[in-house]
C-alpha positions as CSV (number, residue, x, y, z in Angstrom):
1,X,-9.6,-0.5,-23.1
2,X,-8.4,-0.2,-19.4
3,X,-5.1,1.1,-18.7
4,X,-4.3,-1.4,-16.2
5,X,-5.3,-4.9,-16.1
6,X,-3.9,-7.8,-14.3
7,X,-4.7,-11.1,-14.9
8,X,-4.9,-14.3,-13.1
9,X,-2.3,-13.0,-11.7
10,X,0.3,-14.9,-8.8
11,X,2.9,-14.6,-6.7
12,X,4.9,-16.4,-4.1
13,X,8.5,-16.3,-2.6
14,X,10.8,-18.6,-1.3
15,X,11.6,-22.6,-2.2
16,X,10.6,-25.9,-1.7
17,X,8.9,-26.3,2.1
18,X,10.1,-22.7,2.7
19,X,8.2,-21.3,0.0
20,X,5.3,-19.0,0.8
21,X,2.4,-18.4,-2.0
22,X,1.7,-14.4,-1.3
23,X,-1.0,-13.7,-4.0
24,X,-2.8,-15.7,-5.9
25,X,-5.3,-15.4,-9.1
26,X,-5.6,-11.8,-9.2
27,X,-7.6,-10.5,-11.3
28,X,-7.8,-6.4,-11.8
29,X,-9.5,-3.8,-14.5
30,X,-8.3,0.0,-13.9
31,X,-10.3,2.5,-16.1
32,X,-8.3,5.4,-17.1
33,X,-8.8,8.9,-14.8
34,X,-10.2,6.7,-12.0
35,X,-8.8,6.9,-8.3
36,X,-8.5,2.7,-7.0
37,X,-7.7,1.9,-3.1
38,X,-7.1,-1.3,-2.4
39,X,-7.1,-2.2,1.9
40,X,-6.1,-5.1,4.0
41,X,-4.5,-6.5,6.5
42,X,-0.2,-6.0,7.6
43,X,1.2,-8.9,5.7
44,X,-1.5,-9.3,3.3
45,X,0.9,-8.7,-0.3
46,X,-0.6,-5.2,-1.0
47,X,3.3,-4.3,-1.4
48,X,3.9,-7.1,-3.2
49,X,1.4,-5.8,-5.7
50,X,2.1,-3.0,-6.4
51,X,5.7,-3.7,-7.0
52,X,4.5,-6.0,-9.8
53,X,2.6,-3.3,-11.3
54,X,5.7,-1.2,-11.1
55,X,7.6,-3.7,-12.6
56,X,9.9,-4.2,-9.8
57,X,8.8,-8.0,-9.5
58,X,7.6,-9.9,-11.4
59,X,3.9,-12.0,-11.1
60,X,5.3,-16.2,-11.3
61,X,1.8,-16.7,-13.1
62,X,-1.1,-14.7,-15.2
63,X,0.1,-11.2,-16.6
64,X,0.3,-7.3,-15.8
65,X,-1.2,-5.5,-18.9
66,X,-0.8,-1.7,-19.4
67,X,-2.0,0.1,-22.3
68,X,-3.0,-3.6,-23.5
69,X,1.1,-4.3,-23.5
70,X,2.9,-6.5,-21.1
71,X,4.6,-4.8,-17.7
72,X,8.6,-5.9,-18.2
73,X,10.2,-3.7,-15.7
74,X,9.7,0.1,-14.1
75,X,8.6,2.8,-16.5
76,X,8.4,6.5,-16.3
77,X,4.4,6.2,-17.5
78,X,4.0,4.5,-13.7
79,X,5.4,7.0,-11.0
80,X,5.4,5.5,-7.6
81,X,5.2,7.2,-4.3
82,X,6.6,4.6,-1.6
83,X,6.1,4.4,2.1
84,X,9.5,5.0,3.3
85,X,9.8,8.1,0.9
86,X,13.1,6.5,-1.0
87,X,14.8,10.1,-0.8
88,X,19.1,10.6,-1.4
89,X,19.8,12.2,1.8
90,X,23.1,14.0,0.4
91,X,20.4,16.1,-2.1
92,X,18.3,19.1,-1.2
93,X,14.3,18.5,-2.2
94,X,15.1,20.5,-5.2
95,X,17.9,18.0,-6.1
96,X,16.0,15.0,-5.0
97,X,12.9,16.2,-7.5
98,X,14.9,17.9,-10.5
99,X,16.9,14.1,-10.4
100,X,13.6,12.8,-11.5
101,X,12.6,16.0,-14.2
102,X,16.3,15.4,-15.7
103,X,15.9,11.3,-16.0
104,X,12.1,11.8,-17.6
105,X,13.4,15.0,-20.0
106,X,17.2,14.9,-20.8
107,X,16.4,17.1,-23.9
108,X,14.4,19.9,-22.4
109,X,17.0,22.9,-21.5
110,X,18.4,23.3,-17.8
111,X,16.3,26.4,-17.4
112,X,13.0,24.7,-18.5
113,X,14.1,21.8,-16.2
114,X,14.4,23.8,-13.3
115,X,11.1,25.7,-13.9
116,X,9.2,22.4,-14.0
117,X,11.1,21.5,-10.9
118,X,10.9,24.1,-9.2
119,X,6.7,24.3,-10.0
120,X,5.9,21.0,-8.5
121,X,7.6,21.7,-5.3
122,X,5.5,24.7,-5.3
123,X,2.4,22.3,-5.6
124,X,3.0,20.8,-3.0
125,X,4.1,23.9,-0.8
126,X,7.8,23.1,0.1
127,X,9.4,26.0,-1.6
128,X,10.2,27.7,1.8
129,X,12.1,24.3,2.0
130,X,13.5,23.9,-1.3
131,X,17.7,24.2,-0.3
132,X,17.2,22.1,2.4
133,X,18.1,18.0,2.5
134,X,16.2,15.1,4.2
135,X,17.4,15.4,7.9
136,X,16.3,18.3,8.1
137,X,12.9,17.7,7.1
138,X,9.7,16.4,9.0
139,X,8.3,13.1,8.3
140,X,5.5,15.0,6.0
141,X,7.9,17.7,4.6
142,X,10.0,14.1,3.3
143,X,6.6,12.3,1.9
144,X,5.4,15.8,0.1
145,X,8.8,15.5,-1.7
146,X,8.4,11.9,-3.2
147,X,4.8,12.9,-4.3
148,X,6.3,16.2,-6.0
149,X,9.0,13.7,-7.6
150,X,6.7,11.0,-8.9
151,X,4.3,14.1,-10.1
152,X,7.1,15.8,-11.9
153,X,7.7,12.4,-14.6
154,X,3.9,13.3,-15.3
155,X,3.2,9.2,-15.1
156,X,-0.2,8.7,-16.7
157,X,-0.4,6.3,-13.4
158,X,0.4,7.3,-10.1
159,X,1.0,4.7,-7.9
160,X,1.1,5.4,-3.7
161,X,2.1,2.3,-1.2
162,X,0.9,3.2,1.9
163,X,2.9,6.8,1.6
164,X,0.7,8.5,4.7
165,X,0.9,5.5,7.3
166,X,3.9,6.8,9.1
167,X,2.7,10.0,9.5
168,X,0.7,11.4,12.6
169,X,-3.3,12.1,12.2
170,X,-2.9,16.2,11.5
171,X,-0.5,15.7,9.0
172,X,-1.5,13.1,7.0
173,X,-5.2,14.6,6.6
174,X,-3.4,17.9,5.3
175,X,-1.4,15.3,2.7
176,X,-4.6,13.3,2.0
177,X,-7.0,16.8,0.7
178,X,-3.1,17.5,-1.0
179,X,-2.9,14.3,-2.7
180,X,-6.8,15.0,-3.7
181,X,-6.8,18.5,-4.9
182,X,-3.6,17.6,-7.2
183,X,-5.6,14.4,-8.5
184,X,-8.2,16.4,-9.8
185,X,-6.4,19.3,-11.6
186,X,-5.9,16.6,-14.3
187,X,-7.4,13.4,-13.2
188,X,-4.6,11.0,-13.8
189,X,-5.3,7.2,-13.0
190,X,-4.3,6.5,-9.1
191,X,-3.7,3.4,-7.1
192,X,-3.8,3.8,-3.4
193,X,-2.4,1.4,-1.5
194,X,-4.1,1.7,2.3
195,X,-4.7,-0.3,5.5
196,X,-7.3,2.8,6.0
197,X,-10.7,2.5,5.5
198,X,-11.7,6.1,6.0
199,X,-8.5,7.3,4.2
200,X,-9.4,5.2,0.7
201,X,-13.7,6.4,1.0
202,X,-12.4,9.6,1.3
203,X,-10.1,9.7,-2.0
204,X,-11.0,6.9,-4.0
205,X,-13.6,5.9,-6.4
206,X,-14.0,2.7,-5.6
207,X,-12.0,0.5,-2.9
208,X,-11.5,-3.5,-3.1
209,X,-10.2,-5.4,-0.3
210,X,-6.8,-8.1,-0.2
211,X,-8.0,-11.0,1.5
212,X,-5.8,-12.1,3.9
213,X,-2.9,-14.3,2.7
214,X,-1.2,-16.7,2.3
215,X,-3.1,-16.9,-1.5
216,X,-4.5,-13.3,-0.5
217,X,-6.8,-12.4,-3.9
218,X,-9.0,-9.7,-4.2
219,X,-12.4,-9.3,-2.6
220,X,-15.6,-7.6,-3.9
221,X,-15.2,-4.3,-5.1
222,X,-16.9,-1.6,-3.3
223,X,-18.4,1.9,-5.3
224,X,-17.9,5.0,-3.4
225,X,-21.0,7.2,-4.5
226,X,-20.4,10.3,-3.1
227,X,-19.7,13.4,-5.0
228,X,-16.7,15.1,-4.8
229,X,-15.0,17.6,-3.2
230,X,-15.1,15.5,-0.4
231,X,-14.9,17.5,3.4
232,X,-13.4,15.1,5.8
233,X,-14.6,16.8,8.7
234,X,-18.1,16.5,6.7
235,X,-18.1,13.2,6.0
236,X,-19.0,11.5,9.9
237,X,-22.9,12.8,8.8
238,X,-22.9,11.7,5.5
239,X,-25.6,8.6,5.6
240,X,-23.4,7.2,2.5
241,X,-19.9,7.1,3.9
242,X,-21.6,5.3,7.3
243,X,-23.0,2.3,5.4
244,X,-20.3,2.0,2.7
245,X,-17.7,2.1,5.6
246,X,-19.7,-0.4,7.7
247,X,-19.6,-2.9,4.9
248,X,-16.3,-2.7,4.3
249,X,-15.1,-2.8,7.9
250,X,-17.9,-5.5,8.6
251,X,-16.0,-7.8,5.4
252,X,-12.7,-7.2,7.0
253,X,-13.7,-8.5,10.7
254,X,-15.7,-11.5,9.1
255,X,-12.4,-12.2,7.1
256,X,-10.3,-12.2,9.4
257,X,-12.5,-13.8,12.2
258,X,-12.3,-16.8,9.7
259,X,-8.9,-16.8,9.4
260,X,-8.5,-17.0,13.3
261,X,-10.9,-19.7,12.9
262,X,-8.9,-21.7,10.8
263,X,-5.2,-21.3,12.9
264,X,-7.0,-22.3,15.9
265,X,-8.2,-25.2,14.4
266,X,-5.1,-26.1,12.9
267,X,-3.1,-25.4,15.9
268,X,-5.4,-27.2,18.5
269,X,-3.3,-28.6,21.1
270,X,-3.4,-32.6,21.8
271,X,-5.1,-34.0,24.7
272,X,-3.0,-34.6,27.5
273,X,-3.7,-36.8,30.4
274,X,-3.0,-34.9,33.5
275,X,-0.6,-37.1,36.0
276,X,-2.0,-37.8,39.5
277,X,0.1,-35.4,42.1
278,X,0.2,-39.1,44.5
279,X,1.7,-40.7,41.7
280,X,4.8,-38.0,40.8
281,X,5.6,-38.1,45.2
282,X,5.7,-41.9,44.7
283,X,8.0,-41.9,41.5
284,X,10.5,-39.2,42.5
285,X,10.8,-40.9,46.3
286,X,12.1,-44.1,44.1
287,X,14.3,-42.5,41.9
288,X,15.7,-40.8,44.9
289,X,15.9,-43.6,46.8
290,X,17.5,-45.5,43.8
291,X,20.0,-42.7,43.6
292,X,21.5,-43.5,47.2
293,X,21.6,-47.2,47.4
């Protein structure tokens, strides 16, 4: 049985002639212990989506399935690492994680709370950083404390929205082989959420693309067969990685060269008759002449 499965899934905001259909017939099989990015274009619904399979919407049509039992709201099994980093600015990182520990294990004992705490912020190197609060932090110090808070529930699903696209190139490689090297201590199931190519080849097991919307669905699935660890630096001379990431990009561009297609045929201006110069002189010396007499 899969985990995760969605099916026929859709999704659409909005009423009447203002209503917009974001996703539509998605259909999706996650495989427990396996690492899933999903790409696409800004504006696609990959947010969307993974907010359903939070359970913080809710699909209009088809169902969200996990562990074979319907998704009816946000769950401690699914932790969720979001682009923005959805940290309480008035807590220090260790507040902002133990907040988490203390929701997921009210009965534990404070000093077995802290402990576990205190050992994922380790993970993800921020104990030098541990008393401070969000201001003070980089953009990257902030996103390695949502992965150490989502990481501390120990969700048997991690789920990531975009959570390195705001970050510059040197930092979110060092988060990406982070991310990675935590992933496969245990091998918990991941969703990677990614307008990246070379960011989901390098971490994922397999990458599907959103078709561009509105009624984005899901595109053919792509296998990424090359063994892991994966070197980043390495991977530009891997014969592998070129072709798989020339087929994906190459899907993308055809996609969304037929969507431009189709807007510019939709939006194709009407044939106008130009007006004669001779003829405007001659109608605007009338009018004036009109306007005097």
């Amino acid at each position: 049985m899969a985990l995760l499965e969605l099916k026929y899934v859709s999704k659409g905001f909005g009423e009447g002639k203002n209503r917009t259909e974001v996703l539509k017939n998605i259909n999706l099989s996650i495989n427990e212990g396996e690492f899933l990015a999903i790409v696409g274009f800004t504006g696609s619904g990959k947010t969307t989506l993974i907010k359903m399979i939070s359970g913080l919407l809710f699909p209009d049509k088809g169902e969200i399935l996990f562990r074979g039992k319907p998704v009816t709201g946000p769950s401690h099994e699914r932790g969720v690492v979001f682009q923005n980093y959805s940290l309480l600015p008035w807590f220090t990182v260790y507040q902002n994680v133990a907040l988490a520990v203390n929701e997921k294990y009210p009965d534990w004992d404070k000093s077995k709370r802290e402990d576990h705490a205190i050992n994922y912020i380790k993970m993800v190197n921020l104990l030098p950083a541990i008393h401070k609060r969000p201001a003070e932090l980089s953009g990257g110090m902030r996103q390695r404390v949502s992965v150490a808070r989502a990481l501390a529930m120990n969700p048997e699903m991690l789920l990531m929205d975009e959570p390195l696209s705001a970050l510059d190139a040197l930092t979110r490689g060092t988060l990406q082989q982070e991310i990675i090297n935590i992933w496969s201590k245990d091998k918990r199931t991941a969703l990677l959420i990614t307008n990246d190519v070379d960011e989901g080849i390098l971490m994922a097991d397999r990458i599907i693309p959103l078709t561009t919307g509105p009624n984005a669905t899901l595109g053919p699935e792509f296998k990424i067969d090359i063994e892991r660890p994966r070197d980043k630096t390495e991977l530009n001379d891997n014969e592998e990685f070129k072709k798989t990431r020339n087929d994906i990009i190459e899907y993308l561009m055809d996609m969304g060269a037929e969507v431009k297609t189709k807007k510019t045929t939709r939006y194709r201006l009407p044939e106008l008759k130009p007006i004669m110069p001779g003829k405007v002189f001659k109608k605007r010396k009338e009018e004036d002449r009109l306007r005097y007499f």
